[in-house]
py3Dmol code that shows the C-alpha trace and the ligand (Angstrom):
import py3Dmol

protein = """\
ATOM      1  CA  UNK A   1       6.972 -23.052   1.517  1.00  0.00           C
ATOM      2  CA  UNK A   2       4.900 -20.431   3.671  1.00  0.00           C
ATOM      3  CA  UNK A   3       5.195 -17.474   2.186  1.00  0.00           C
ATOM      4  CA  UNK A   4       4.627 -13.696   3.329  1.00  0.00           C
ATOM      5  CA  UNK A   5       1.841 -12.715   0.877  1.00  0.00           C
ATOM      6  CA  UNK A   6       1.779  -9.304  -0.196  1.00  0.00           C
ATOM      7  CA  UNK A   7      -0.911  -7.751  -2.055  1.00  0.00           C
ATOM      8  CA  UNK A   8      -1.930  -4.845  -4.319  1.00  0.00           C
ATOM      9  CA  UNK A   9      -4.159  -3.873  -6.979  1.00  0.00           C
ATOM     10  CA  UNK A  10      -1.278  -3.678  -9.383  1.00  0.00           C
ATOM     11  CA  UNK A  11       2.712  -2.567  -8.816  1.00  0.00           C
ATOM     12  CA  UNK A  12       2.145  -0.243  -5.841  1.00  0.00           C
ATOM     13  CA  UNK A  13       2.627  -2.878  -3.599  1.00  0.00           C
ATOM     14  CA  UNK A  14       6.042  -3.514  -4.754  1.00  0.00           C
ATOM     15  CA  UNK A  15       7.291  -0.375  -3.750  1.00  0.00           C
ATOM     16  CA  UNK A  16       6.271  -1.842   0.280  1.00  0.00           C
ATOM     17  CA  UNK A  17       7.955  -5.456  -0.891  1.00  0.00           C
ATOM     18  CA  UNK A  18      10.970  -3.538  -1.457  1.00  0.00           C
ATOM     19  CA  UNK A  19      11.362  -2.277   2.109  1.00  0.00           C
ATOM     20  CA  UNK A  20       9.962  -5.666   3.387  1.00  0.00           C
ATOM     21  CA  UNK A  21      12.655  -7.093   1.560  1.00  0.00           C
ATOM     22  CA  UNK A  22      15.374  -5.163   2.470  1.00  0.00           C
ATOM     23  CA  UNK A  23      14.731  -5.321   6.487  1.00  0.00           C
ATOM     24  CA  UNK A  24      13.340  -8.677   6.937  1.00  0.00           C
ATOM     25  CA  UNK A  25      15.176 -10.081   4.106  1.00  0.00           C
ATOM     26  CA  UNK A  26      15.537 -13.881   5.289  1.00  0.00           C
ATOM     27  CA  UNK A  27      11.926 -14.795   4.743  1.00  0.00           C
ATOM     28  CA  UNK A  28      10.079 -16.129   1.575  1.00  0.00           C
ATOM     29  CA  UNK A  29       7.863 -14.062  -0.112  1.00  0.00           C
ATOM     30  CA  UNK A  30       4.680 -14.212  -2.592  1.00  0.00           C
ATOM     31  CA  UNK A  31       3.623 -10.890  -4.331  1.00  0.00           C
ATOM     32  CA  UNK A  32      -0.088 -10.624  -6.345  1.00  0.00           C
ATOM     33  CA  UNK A  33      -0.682  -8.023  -8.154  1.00  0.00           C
ATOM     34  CA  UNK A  34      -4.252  -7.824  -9.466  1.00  0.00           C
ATOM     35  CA  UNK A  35      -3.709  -5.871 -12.737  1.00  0.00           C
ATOM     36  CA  UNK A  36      -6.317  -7.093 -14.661  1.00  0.00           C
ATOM     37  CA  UNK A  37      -8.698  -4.891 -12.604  1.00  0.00           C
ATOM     38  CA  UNK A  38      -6.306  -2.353 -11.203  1.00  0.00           C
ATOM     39  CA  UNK A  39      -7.428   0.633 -10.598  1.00  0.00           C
ATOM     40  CA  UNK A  40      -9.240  -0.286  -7.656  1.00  0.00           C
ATOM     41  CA  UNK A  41      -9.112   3.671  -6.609  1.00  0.00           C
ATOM     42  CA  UNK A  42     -12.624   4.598  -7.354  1.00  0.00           C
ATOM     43  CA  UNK A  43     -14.442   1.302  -7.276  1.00  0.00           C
ATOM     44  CA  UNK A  44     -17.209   0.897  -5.021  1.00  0.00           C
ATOM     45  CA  UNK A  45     -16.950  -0.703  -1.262  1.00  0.00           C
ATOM     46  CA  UNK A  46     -18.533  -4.398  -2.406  1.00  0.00           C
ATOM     47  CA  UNK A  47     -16.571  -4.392  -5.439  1.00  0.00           C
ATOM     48  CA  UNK A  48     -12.868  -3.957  -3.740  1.00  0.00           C
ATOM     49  CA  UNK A  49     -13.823  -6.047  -0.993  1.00  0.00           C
ATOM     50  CA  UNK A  50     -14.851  -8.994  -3.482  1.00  0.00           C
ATOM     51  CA  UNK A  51     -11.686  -8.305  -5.155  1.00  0.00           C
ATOM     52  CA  UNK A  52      -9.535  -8.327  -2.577  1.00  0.00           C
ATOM     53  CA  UNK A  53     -10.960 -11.385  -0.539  1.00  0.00           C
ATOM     54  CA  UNK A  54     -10.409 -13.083  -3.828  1.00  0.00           C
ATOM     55  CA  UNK A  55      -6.902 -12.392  -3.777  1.00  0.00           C
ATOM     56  CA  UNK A  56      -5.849 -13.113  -0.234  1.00  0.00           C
ATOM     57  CA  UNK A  57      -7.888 -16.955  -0.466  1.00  0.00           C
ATOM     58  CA  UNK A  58      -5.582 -17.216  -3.580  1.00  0.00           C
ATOM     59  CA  UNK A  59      -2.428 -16.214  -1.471  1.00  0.00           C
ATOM     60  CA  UNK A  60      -3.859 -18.723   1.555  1.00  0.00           C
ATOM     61  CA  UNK A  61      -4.376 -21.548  -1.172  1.00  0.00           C
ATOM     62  CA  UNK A  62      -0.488 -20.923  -2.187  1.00  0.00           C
ATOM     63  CA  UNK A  63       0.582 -21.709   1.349  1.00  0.00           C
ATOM     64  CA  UNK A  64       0.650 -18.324   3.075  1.00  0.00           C
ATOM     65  CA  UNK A  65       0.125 -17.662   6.793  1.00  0.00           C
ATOM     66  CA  UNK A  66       0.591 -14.216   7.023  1.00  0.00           C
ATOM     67  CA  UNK A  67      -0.984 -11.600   3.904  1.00  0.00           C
ATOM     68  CA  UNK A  68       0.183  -7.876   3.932  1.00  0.00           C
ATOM     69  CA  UNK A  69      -2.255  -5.794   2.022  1.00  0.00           C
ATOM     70  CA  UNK A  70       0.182  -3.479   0.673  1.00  0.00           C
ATOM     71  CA  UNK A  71      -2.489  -1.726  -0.834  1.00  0.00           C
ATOM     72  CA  UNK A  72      -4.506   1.352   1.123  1.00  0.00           C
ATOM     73  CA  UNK A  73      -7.871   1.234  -0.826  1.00  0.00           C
ATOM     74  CA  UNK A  74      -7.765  -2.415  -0.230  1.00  0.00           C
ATOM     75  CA  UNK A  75      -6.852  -1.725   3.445  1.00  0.00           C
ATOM     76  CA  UNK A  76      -9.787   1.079   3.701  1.00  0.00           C
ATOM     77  CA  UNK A  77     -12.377  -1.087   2.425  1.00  0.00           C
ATOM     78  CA  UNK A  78     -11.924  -4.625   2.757  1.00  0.00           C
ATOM     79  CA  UNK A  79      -9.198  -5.502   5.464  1.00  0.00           C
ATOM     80  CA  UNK A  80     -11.893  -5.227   8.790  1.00  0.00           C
ATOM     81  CA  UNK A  81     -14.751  -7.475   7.026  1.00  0.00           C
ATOM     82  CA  UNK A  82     -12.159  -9.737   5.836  1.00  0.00           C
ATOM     83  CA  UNK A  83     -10.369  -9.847   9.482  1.00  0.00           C
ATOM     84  CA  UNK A  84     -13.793  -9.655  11.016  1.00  0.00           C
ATOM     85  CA  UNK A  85     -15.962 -11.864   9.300  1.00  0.00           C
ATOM     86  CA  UNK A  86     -14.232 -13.909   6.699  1.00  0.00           C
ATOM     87  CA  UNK A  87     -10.965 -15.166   8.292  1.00  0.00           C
ATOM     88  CA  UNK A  88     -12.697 -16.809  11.569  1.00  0.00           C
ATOM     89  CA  UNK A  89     -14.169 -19.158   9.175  1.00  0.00           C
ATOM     90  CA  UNK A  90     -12.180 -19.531   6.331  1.00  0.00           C
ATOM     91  CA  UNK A  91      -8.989 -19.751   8.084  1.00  0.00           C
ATOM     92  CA  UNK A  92      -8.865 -19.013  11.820  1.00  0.00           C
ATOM     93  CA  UNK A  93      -5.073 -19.651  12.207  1.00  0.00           C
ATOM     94  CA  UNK A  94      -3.732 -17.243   9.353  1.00  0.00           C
ATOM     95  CA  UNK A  95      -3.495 -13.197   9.209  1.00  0.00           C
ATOM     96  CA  UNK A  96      -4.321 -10.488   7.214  1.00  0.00           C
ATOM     97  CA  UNK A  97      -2.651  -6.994   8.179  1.00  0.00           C
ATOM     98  CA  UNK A  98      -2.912  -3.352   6.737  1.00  0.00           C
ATOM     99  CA  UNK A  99      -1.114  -0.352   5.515  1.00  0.00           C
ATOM    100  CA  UNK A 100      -3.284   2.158   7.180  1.00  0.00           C
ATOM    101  CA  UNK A 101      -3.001   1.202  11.016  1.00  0.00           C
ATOM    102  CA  UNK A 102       0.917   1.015  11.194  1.00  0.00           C
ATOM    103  CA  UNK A 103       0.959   4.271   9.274  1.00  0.00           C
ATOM    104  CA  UNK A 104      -1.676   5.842  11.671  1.00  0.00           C
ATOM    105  CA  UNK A 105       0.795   4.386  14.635  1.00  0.00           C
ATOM    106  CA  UNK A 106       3.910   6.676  13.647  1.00  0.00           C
ATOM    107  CA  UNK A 107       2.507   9.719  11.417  1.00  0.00           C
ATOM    108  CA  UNK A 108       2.239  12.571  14.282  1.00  0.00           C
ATOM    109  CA  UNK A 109       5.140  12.398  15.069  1.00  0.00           C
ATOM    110  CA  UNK A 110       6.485  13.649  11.798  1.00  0.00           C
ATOM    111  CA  UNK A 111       4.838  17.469  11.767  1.00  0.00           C
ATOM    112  CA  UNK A 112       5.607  20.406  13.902  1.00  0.00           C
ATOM    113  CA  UNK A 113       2.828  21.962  13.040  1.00  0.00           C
ATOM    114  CA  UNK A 114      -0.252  19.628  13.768  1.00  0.00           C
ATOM    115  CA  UNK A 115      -1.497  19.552  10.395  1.00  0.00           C
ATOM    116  CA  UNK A 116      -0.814  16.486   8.204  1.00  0.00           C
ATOM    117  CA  UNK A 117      -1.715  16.363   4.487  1.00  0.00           C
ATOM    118  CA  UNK A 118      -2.817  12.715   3.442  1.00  0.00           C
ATOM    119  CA  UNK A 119      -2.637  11.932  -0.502  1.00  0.00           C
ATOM    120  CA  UNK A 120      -4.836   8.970  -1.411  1.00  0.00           C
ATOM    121  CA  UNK A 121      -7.358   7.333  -4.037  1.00  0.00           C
ATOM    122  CA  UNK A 122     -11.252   8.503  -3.866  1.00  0.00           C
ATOM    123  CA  UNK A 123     -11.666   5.131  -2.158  1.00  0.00           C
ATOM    124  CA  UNK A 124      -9.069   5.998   0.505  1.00  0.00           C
ATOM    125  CA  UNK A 125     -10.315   9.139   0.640  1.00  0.00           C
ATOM    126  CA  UNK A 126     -13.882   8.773   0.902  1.00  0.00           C
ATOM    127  CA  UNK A 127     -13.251   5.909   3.944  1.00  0.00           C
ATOM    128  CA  UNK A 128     -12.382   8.484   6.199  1.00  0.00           C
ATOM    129  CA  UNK A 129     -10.174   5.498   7.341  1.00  0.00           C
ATOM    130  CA  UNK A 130      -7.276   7.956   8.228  1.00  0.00           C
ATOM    131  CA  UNK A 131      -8.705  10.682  10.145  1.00  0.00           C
ATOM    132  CA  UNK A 132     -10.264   8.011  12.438  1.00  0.00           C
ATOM    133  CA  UNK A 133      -6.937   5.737  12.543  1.00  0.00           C
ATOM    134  CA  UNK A 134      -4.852   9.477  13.525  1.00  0.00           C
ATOM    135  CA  UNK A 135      -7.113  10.306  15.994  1.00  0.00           C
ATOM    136  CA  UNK A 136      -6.796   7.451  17.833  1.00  0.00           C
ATOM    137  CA  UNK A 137      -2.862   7.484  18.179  1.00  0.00           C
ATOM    138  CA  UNK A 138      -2.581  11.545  18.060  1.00  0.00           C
ATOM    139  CA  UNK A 139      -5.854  13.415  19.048  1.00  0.00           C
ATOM    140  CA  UNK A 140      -4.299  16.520  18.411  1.00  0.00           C
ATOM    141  CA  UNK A 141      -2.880  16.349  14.737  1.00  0.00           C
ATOM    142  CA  UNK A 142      -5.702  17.872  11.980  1.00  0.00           C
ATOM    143  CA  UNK A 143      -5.282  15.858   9.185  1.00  0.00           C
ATOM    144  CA  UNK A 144      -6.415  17.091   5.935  1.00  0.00           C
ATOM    145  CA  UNK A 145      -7.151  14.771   3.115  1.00  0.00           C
ATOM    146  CA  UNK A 146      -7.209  15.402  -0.996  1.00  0.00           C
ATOM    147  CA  UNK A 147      -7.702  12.251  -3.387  1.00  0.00           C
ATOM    148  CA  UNK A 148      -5.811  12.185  -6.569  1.00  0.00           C
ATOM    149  CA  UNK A 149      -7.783   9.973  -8.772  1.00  0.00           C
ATOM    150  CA  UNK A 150      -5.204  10.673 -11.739  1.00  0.00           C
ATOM    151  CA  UNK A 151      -2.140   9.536  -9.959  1.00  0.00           C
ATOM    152  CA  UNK A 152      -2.441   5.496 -10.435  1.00  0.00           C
ATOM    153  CA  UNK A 153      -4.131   5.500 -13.726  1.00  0.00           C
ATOM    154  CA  UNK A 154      -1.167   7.852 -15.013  1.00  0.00           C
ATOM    155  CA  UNK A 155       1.519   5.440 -12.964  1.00  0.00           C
ATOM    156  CA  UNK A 156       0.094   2.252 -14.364  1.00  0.00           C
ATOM    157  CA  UNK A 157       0.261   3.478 -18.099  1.00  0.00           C
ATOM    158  CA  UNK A 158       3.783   4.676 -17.630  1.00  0.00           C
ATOM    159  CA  UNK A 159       3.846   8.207 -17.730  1.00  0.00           C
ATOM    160  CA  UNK A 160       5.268   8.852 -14.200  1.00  0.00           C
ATOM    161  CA  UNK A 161       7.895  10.712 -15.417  1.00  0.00           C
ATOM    162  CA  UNK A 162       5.982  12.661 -18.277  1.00  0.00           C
ATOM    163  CA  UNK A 163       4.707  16.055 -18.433  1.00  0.00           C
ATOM    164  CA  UNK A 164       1.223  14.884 -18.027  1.00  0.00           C
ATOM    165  CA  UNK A 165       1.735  13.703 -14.585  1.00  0.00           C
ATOM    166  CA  UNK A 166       3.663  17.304 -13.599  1.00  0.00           C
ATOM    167  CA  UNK A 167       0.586  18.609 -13.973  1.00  0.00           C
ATOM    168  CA  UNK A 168      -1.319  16.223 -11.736  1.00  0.00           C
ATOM    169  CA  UNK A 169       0.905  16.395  -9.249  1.00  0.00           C
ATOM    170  CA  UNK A 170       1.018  20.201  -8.937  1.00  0.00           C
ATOM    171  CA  UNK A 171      -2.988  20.267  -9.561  1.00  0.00           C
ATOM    172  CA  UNK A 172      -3.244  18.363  -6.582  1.00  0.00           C
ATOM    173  CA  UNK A 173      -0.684  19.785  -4.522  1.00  0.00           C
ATOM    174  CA  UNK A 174      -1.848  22.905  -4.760  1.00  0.00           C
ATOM    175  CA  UNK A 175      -5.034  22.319  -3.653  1.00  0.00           C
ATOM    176  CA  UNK A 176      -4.295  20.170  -0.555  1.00  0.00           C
ATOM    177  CA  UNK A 177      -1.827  23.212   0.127  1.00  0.00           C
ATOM    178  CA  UNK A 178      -4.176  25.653  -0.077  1.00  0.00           C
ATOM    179  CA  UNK A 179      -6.754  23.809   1.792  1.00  0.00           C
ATOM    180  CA  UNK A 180      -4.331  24.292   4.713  1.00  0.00           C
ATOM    181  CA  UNK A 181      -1.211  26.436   4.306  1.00  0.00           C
ATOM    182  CA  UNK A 182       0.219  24.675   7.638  1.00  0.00           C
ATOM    183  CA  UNK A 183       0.550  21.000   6.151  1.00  0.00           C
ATOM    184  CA  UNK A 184       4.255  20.610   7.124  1.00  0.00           C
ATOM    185  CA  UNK A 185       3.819  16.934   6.410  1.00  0.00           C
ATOM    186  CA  UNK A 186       2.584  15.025   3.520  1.00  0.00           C
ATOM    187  CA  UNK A 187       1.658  11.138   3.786  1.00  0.00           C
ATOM    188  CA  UNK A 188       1.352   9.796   0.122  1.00  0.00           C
ATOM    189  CA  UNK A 189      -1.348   6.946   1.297  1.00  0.00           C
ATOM    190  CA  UNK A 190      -1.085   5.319  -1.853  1.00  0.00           C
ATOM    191  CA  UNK A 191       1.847   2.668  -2.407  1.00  0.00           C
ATOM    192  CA  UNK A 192       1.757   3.762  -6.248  1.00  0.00           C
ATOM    193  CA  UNK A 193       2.798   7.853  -5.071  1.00  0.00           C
ATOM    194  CA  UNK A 194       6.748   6.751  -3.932  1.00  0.00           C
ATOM    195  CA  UNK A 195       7.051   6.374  -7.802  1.00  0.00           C
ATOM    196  CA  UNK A 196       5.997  10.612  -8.165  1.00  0.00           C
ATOM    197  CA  UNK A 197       8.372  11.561  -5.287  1.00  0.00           C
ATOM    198  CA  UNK A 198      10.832  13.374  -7.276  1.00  0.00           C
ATOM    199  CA  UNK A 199       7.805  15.493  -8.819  1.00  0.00           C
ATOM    200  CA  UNK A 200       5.829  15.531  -5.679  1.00  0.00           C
ATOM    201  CA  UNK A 201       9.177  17.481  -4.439  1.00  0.00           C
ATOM    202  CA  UNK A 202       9.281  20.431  -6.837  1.00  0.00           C
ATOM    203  CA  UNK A 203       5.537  21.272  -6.147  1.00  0.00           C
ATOM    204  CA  UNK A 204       6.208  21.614  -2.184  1.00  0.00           C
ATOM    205  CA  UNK A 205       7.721  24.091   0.102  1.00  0.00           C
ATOM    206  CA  UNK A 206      11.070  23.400   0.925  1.00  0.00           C
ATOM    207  CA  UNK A 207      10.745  21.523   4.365  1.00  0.00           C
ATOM    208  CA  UNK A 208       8.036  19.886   3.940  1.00  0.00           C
ATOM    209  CA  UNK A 209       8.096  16.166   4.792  1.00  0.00           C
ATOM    210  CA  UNK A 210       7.124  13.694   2.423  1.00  0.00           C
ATOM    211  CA  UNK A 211       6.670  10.033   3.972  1.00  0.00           C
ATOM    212  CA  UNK A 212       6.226   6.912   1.664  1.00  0.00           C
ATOM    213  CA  UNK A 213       4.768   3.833   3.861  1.00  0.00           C
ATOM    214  CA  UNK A 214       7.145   0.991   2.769  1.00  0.00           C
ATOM    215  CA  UNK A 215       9.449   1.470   5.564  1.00  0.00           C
ATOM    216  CA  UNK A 216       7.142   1.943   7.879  1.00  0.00           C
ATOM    217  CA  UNK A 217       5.231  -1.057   7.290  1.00  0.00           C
ATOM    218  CA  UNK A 218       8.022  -2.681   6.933  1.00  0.00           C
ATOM    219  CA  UNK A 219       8.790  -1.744  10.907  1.00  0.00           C
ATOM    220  CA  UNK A 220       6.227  -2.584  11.937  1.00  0.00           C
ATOM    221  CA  UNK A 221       6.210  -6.295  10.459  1.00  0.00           C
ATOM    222  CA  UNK A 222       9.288  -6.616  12.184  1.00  0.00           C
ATOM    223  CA  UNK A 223       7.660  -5.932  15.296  1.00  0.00           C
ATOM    224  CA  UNK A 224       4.514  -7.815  15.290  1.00  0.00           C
ATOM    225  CA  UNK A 225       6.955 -10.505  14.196  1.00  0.00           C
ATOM    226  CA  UNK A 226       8.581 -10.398  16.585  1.00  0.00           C
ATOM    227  CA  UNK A 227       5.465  -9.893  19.009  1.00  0.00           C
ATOM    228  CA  UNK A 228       4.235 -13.431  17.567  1.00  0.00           C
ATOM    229  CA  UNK A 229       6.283 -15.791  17.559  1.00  0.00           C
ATOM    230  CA  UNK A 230       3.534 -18.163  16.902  1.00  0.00           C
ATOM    231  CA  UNK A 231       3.008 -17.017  13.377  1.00  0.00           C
ATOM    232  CA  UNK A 232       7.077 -15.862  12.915  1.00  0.00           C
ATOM    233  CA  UNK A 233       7.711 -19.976  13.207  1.00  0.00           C
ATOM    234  CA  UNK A 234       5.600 -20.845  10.494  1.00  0.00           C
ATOM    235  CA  UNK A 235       7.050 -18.755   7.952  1.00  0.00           C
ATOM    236  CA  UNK A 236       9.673 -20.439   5.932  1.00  0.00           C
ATOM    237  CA  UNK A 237      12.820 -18.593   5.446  1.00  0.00           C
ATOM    238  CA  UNK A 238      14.755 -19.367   2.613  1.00  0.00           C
ATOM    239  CA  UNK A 239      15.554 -16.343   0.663  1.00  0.00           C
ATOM    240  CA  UNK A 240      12.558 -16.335  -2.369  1.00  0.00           C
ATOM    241  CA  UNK A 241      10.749 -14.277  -4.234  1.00  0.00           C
ATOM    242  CA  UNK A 242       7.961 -14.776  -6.006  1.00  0.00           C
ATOM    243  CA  UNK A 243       5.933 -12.669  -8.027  1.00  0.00           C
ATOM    244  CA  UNK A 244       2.221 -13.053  -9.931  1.00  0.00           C
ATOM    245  CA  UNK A 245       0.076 -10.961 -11.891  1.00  0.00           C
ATOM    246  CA  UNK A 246      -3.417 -11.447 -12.649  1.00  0.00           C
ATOM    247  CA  UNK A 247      -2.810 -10.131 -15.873  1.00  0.00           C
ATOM    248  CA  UNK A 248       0.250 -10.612 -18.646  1.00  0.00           C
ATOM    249  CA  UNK A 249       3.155 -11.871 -17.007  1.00  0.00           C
ATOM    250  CA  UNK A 250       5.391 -10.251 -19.426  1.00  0.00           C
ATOM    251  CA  UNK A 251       3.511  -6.808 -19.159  1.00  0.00           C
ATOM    252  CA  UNK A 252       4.404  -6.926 -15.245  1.00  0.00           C
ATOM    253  CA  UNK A 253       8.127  -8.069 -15.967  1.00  0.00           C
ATOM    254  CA  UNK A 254       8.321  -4.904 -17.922  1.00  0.00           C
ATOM    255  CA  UNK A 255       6.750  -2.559 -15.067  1.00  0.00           C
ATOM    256  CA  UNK A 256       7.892  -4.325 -12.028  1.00  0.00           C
ATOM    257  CA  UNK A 257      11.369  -2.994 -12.199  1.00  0.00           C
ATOM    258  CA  UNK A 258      10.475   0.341 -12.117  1.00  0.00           C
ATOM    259  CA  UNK A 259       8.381  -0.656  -8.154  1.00  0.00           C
ATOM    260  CA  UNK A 260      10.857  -3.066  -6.858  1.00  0.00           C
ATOM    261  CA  UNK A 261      14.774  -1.926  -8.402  1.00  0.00           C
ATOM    262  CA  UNK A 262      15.391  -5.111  -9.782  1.00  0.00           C
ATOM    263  CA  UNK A 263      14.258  -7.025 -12.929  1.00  0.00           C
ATOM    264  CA  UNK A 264      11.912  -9.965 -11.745  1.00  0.00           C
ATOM    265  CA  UNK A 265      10.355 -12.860 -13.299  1.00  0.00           C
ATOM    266  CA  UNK A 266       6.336 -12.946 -12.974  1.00  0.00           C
ATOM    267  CA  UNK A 267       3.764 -15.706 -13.363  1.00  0.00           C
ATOM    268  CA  UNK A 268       0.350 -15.461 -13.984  1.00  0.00           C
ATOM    269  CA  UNK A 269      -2.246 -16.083 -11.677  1.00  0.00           C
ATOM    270  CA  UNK A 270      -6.011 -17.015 -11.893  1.00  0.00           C
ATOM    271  CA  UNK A 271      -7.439 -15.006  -9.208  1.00  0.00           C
ATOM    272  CA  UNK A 272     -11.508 -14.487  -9.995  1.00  0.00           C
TER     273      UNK A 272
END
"""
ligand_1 = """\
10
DGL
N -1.822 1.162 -4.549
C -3.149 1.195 -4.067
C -3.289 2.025 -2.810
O -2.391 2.058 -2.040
C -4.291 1.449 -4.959
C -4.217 1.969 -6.273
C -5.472 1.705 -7.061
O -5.661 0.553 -7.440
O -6.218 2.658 -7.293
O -4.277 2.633 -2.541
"""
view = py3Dmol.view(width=600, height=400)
view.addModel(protein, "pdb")
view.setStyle({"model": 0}, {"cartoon": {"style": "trace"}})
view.addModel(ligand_1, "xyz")
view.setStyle({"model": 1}, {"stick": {}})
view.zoomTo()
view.show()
């Protein structure tokens, strides 16, 4: 078995499995979740990057070539060191990819206006990761960023579809929207938000985009896929899917569903 790893903090990351899934659905796949210390939203630089180096040498040690971090705090903080420093050593032949670069690649293109609204953690946030990734691909665009540091913590515990996270959601809405009445487009750069969309809606003029990454990373694995074949031929293909949590297995059964759209079976995983 060699796997596609993909990695979050906790269930965000399914919501990107579900797209990788359903467009490259003939190879294997390994999800880790790292509940036990999810949120990683507002912990500091050293501490995510520990974290998260941590959890792709566990996905490596399971037999996994490729690793997706389907996680943008991870992405912001800890995906260049680990590319950079840790993976020439510790395994030169294997990958680790982002959210935040294939979502950079594509996002100009989806406001009239120029001015993009980007909806992250404080750690996404504060990385300035995608204002520097945008300009790049689209000079042009003004992005404008907000953190909602309630969002996850109110996802993880459930209450995604309570009253409590209406007010959240409009809280922060209102306040990217006023920070810049032109935001015609709004990236939720957190793989938790998909699960608010239907909220996220009612707080937004009509017209306004709304992009959720899974697709889009899910794109673009196809293409680097596709762009090397070197690491496409190691990956085993036979249709599996399987899923660990560095907390309770059953907890994550129970959650999961809600991420992926379809009951799975979880294992538990010693990650630290
Ligand atoms: N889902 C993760 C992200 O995309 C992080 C959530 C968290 O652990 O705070 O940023």
């Amino acid at each position: 078995m060699a796997p596609i790893g993909v990695f979050d903090s906790g269930y965000g990351g399914l919501t990107v499995l579900k797209e990788l899934v359903r467009e490259l659905p003939e190879y294997d796949y390994l999800y880790l979740g790292d509940n036990a210390r999810a949120p990683y939203g507002s912990r500091s630089y050293e501490t995510v990057y520990e974290y998260t180096l941590e959890c792709v040498k566990w996905l490596f040690g399971q037999g996994c070539p490729l690793v997706i971090l389907a996680c943008n705090t991870a992405s912001a903080k800890a995906l260049r060191t680990i590319q950079q420093k840790d993976l020439p050593n510790m395994a030169p032949d294997n990958r680790v990819l982002g959210v935040i670069r294939p979502t950079a690649e594509m996002i100009g293109t989806t406001s009239i206006t120029g001015h993009i609204g980007v909806l992250g953690t404080q750690g996404t946030v504060q990385s300035g990761s995608y204002e520097i990734e945008i300009s790049h691909f689209f000079p042009a665009t003004k992005v404008h960023t907000h953190a909602c540091p309630m969002w996850v913590p109110v996802i993880e515990n459930g209450e995604y579809n309570g009253p409590g996270a209406d007010y959240f959601v409009k809280k922060d809405l209102d306040a990217l929207l006023k920070s810049e009445p032109q935001i015609d487009s709004i990236l939720l750069a957190c793989t938790h938000y998909p699960l608010l969309l239907e909220k996220i809606k009612k707080y937004i003029p009509e017209g306004t985009r709304v992009i959720s990454q899974g697709k889009v990373v899910a794109d673009s694995l196809a293409l680097y896929l596709k762009r090397h074949p070197e690491m496409e031929l190691r990956l085993s293909k036979n249709r599996q899917r399987h899923f660990f949590t560095s907390d309770s297995a059953l907890e994550f059964e129970r959650q999961a569903n809600l991420f992926f759209g379809e009951q799975v079976r979880a294992q538990h995983a010693d990650v630290g």
